[in-house]
C-alpha positions in Angstrom: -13.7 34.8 -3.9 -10.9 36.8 -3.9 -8.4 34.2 -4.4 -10.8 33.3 -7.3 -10.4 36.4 -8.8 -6.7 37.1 -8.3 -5.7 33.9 -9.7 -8.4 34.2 -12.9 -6.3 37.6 -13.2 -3.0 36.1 -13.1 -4.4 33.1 -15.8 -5.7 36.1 -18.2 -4.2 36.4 -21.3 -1.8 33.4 -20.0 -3.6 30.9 -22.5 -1.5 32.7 -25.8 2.0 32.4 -24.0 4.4 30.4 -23.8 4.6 27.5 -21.3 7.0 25.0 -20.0 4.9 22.0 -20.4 1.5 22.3 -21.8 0.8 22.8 -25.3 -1.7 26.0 -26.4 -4.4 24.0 -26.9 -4.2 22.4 -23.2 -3.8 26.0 -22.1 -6.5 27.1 -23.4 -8.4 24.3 -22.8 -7.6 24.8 -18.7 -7.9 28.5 -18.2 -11.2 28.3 -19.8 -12.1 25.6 -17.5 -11.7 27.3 -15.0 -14.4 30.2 -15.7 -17.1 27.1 -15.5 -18.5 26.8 -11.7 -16.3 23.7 -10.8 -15.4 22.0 -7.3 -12.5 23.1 -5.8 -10.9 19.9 -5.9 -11.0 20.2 -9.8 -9.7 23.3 -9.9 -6.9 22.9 -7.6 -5.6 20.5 -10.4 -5.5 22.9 -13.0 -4.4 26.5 -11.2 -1.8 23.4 -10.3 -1.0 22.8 -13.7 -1.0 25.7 -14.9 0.8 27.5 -12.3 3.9 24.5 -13.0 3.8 25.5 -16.6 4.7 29.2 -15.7 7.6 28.3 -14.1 6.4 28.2 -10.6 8.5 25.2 -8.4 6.2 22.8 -6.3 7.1 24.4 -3.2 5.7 28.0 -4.8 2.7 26.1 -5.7 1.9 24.8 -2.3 2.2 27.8 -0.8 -0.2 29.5 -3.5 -2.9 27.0 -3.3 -2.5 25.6 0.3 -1.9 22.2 -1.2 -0.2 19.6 -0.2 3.2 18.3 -1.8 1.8 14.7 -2.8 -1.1 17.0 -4.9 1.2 19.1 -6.5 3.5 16.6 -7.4 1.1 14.5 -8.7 -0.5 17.3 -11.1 2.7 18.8 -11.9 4.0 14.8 -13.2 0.7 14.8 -14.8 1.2 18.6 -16.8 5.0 16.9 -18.2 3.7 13.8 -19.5 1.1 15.8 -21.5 -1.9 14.4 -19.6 -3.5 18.2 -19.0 -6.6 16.7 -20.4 -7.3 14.4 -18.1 -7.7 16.8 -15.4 -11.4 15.5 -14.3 -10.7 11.9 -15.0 -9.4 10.8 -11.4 -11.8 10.8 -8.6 -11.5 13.3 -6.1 -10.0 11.8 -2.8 -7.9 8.9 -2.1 -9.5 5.9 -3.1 -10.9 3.3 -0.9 -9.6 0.2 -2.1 -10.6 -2.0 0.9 -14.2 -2.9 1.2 -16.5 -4.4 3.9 -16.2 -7.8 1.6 -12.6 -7.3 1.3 -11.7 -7.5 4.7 -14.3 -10.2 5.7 -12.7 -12.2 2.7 -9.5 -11.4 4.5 -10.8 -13.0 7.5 -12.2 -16.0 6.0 -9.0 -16.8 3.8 -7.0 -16.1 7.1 -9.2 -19.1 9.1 -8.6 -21.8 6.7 -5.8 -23.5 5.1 -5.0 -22.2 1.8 -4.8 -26.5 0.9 -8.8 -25.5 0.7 -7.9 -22.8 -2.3 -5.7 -25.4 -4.3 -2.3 -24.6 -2.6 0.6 -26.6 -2.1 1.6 -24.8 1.0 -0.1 -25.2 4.5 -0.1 -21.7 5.7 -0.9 -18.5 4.5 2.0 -15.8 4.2 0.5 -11.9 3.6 2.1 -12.0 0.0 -0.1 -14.7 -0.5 -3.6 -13.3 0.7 -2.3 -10.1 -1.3 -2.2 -12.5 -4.1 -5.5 -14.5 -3.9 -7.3 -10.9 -2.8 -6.2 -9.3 -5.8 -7.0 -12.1 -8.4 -10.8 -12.0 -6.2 -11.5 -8.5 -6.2 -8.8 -6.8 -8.5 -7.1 -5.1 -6.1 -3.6 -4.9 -5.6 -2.1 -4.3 -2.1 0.9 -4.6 -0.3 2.0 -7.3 2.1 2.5 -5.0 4.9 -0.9 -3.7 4.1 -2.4 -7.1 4.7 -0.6 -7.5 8.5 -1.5 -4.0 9.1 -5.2 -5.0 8.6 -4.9 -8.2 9.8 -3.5 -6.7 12.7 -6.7 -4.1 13.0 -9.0 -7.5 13.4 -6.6 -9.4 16.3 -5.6 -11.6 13.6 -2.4 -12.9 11.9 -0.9 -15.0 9.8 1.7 -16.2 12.1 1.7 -19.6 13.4 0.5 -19.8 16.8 3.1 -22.2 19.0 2.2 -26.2 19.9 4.6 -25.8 23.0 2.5 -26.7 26.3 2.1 -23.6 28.6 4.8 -21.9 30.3 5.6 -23.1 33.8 7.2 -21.4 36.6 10.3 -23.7 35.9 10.5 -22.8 32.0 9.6 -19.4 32.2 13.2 -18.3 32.7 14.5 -20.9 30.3 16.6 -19.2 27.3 15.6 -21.7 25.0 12.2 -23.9 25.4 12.0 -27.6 23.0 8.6 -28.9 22.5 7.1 -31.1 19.9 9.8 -33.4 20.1 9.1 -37.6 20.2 10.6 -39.5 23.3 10.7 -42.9 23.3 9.9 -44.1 27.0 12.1 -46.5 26.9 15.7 -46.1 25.9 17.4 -48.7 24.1 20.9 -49.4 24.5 22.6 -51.7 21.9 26.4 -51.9 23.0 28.7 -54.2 22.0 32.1 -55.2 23.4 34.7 -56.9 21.6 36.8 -58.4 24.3 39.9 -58.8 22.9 42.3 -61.1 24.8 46.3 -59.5 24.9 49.3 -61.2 25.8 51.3 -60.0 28.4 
């Protein structure tokens, strides 16, 4: 509770000053906030704020609080773009943007051609599941995302190989050729012109 207190002390009387950022209203507004019994997730984001609009630098604010530089930089970007307000809009915590249907959708989509989704193409690429995912469940993520999680279930969108198994005799090989057609029989078509010279 001390921190509390010295902190409430240092906000005191703040509200009528001048700040950097925040307008008096927002000031006032935050410091009296913070006399309400809040969670300390909520207000983290305004000793944040407000501590930025007194001049202190992110690094000042970190140590202060014992928050991390992601948070303060956040709330501090949120303070100059004159978004104080919305201090208890967010949800506390990082969000969880992958669900249990998410990633069993993931795993479905990854076991059938997208040809059964209305694609032209034959095989999925991760910037296409990111795609498809996000126009299913409205949830944007990034391609390297998708192989890290399809990498988490053993799965992946890479092709797996039609060459036949290695051999003792290929193993070594530098380059191995499969899938090609031979045509048991080779056909020959040659044709000599004989041409008859004088001597």
């Amino acid at each position: 509770m001390s921190y509390y207190s010295s902190l409430d002390k240092a906000f005191e009387g703040y509200e009528t000053q001048e700040g950097k950022f925040l307008t008096p209203f927002q000031r006032k507004a935050l410091v009296k906030n913070l006399q309400a019994n809040l969670q300390p997730e909520f207000r983290r984001r305004m000793e944040i704020m407000l501590l930025a609009d007194m001049g202190k630098s992110q690094a000042q604010i970190c140590e202060i609080l014992s928050c991390s530089q992601e948070m303060a930089r956040y709330w501090i970007g949120v303070a100059q773009a004159g978004m104080a307000h919305k201090w208890s809009e967010r949800p506390i915590g990082r969000p969880k943007t992958v669900s249990h249907q998410y990633l069993e959708r993931l795993k479905e989509l990854v076991s059938h051609s997208p040809r059964e989704y209305g694609y032209a193409f034959g095989y999925w690429t991760a910037q296409w599941l990111s795609k498809h995912l996000a126009t299913e469940f409205g949830i944007e993520i990034s391609d390297r995302h998708i192989n890290r999680l399809l990498k988490q279930m053993g799965l992946s969108t890479k092709r797996k190989s039609s060459c036949p198994a290695e051999t003792d005799h290929t193993k070594d090989a530098g380059i191995t050729i499969c899938d090609l057609e031979s045509n048991s029989k080779p056909s020959f078509h040659w044709s000599f012109n004989l041409i008859q010279t004088n001597k």
